[in-house]
Structures are given as structure tokens and as C-alpha cells.
C-alpha positions as CSV (number, residue, x, y, z in Angstrom):
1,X,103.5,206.5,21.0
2,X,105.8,204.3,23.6
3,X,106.6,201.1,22.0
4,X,109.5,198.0,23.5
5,X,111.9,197.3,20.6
6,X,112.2,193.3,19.9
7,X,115.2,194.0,17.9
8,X,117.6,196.8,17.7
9,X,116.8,199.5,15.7
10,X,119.5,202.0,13.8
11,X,119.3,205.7,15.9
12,X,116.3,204.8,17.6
13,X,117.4,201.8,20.6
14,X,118.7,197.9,21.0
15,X,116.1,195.3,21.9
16,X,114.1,195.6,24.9
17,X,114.4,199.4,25.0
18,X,111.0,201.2,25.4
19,X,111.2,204.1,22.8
20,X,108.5,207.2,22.0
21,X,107.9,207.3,17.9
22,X,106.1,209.0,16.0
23,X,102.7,207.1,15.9
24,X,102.6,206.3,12.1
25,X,106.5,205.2,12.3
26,X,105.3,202.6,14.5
27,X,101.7,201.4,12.9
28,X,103.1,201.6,9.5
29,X,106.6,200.3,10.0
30,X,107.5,198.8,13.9
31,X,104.3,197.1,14.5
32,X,103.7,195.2,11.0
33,X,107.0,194.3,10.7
34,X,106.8,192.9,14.8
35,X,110.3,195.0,15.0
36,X,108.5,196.3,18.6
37,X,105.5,195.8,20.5
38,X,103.3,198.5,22.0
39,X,104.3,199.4,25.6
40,X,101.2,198.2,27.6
41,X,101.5,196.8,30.8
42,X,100.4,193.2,29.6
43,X,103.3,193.9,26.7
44,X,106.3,194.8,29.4
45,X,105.6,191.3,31.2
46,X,105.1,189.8,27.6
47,X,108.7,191.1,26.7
48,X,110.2,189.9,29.9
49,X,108.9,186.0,29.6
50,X,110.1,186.3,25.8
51,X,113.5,187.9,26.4
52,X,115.4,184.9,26.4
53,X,114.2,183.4,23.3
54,X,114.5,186.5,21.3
55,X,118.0,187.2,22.5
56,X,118.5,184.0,21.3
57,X,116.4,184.2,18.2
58,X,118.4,187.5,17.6
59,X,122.3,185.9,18.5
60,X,121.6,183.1,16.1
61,X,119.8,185.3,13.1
62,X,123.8,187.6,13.6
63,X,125.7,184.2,13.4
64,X,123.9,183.4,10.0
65,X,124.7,187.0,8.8
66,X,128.1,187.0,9.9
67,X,128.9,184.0,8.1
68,X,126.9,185.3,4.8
69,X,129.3,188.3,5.4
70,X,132.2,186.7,5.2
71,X,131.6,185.4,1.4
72,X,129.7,188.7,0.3
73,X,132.8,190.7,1.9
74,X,134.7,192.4,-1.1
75,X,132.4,191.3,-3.6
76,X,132.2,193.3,-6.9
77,X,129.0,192.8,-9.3
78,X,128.7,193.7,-12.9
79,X,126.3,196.3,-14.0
80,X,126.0,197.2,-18.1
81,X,123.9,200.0,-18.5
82,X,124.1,202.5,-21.4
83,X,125.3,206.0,-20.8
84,X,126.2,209.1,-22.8
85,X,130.3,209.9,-23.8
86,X,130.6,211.5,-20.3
87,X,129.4,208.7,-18.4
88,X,126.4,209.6,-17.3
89,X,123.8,207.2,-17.3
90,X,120.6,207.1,-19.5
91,X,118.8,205.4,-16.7
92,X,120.2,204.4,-13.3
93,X,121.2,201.5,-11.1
94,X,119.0,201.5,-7.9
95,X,118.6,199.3,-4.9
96,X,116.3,196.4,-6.8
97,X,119.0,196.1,-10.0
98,X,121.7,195.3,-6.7
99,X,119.4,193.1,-4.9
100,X,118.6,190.9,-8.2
101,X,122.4,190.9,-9.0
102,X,123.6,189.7,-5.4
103,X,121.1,187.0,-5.5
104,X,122.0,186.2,-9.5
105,X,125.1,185.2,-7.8
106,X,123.8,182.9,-4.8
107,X,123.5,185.5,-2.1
108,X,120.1,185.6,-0.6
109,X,120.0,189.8,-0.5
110,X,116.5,191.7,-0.7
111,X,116.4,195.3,-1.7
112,X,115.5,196.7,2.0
113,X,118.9,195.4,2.7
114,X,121.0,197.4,0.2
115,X,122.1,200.9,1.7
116,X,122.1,203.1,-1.1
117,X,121.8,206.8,-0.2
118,X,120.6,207.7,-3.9
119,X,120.5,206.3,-7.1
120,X,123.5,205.6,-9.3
121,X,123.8,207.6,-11.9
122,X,127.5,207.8,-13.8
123,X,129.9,204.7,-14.8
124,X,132.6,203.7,-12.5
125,X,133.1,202.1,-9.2
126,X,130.9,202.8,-6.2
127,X,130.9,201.6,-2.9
128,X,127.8,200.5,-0.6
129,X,126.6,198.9,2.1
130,X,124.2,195.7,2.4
131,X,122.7,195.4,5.9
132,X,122.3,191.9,6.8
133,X,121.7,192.0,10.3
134,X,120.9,195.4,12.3
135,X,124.8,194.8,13.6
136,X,126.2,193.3,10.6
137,X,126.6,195.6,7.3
138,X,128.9,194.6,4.6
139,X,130.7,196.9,2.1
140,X,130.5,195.8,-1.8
141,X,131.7,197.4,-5.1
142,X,129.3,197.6,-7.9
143,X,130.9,198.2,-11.5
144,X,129.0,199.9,-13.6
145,X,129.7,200.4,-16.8
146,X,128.8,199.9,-21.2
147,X,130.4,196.6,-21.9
148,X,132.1,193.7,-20.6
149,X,135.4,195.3,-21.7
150,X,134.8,198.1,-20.0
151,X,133.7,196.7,-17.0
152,X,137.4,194.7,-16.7
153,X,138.8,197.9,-17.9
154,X,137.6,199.5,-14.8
155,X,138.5,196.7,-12.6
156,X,141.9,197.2,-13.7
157,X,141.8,200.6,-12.5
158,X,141.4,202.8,-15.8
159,X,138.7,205.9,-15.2
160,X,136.7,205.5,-17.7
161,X,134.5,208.9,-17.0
162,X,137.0,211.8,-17.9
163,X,137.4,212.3,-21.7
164,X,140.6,210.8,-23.7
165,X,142.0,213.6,-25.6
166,X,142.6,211.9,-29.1
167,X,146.6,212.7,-30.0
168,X,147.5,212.6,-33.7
169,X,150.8,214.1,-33.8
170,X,152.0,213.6,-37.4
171,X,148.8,215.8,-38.5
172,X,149.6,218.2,-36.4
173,X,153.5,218.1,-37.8
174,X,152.1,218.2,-41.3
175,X,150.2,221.4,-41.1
176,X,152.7,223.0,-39.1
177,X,155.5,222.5,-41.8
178,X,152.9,223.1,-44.6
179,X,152.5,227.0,-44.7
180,X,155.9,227.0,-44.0
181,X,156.9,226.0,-47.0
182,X,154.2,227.8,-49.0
183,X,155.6,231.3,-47.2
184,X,159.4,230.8,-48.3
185,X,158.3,229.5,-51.9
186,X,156.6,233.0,-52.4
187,X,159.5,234.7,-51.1
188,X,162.1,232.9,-53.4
């Protein structure tokens, strides 16, 4: 199906291009959404009287993303989950739990927005991308990790996922001198 894009669209086109999608792609996500319009005859001179306002529509909806993007810009949010000695995860952090914390904190972010390529799965730092405009995406670091402590532990820079080796040195000094001194008591 040939459909005129109101708005531009990631690997498919920028606004007013006329496109061939798949036909459920565009009844189940272009049309409902009005992200195009069907490219009819009485749709093409639609577009044309309507260009103007939705460039303009479109110029001011990028101002109002660029300016969110300047305070979401470098943001880090909190995540405590519980997770196993080796940092994995009993559960995971997915696109909803960033949405809720990103608007926890005053930013109006809905979960279509967050780019998340799969679900998050260990402790640690990870980096993503919210999409608030098609032309305006903003990276943010999400912290997961058990506790508070840890959290500013791993803001810090620690890595909190490889296993501490647990050094006791004066146990090991006590049982290497120990047989030892049993072998030269025998020998005496």
C-alpha cells in the first residue's frame, strides 16, 4: 500500500514522502496513529493545503523536545531490583519500569519512547536512548542495582558484577607454618 508520511518516520521517509508498506504496517500502525495518510488523489491535494501547518505543527512539537532534551540529557535513574551473587537479575528492567522512573522524576516520558533493544537483565550501568521527537533522541544511564549503597557504589565507578575474591592472609600464613612445625618436631 502507497501511503504520504505526515511525519518522518525512522528507515522508512521524512514528512510528505509517499512510501509503499506493507498493508498491515500501515492499518495497524501509520493510519491509527495519523503518522501518514493513504495516497489517494483527494489525499495528495489534502497533504499539499495542510503542508504548512504540519511543518509547523512538526518545527514547534521538535522545539518542545529539544528543550525537554536538554534537562533529560545525562540523566541517570535508580533502579533496585534483586539479583543473584553474579548479578544477574531475578526479574528484569524493561521499557515501562524506565518510563515510570523518568516521569517519577518530572519528565513526561511514555514507554514507546524509550529505545531499549532488549530487556535488562544484569546490575550495572547501561546506556539507552529515549526518543522524544522522530529527530530528537536523548541518551540516559540507568543504574541498576540491590541497594541504595550499591547503586552510589556503582556511580562511583566500582563493577559490582565480577566476584571479590575474599583475601585472608594470616589464615593462610597460619596453616602454612603449621605442618612445618609438626614435620621438624618429629624429626627432633
Amino acid at each position: 500500500m502507497e501511503v504520504i508520511l505526515l511525519e518522518r518516520i525512522a528507515r522508512l521517509g521524512q514528512m510528505g514522502d509517499v512510501v509503499r508498506v506493507r498493508d498491515g504496517f500501515a492499518r495497524n500502525f501509520l493510519l491509527p496513529q495519523n503518522k501518514a495518510l493513504r495516497a489517494t488523489e483527494q489525499n495528495r491535494k489534502r497533504f499539499e493545503r495542510e503542508k504548512v501547518q504540519l511543518e509547523a505543527r512538526n518545527l514547534e512539537a521538535k522545539k518542545e523536545a529539544e528543550a525537554v532534551a536538554e534537562k533529560l540529557s545525562g540523566q541517570t535513574f535508580t533502579v533496585i531490583r534483586q539479583a543473584g551473587e553474579t548479578g544477574q537479575l531475578y526479574g528484569s528492567v524493561a521499557t515501562r519500569d524506565i518510563a515510570e522512573l523518568a516521569s517519577g522524576s518530572g519528565f513526561s516520558i511514555e514507554r514507546q519512547q524509550v529505545r531499549l533493544d532488549r530487556p535488562i537483565k544484569t546490575i550495572g550501568l547501561h546506556e539507552l536512548l529515549i526518543s522524544l521527537h522522530p529527530e530528537v533522541e536523548v541518551p540516559v544511564t540507568i543504574n541498576v542495582a540491590r541497594s541504595a549503597d550499591e547503586a552510589a557504589r556503582q556511580a562511583r565507578g566500582e563493577d559490582l558484577t565480577r566476584r571479590q575474591a575474599f583475601e585472608e592472609p594470616e589464615i593462610e600464613d597460619e596453616f602454612e607454618e603449621a605442618p612445618e612445625a609438626e614435620g621438624e618436631g618429629e624429626a627432633a
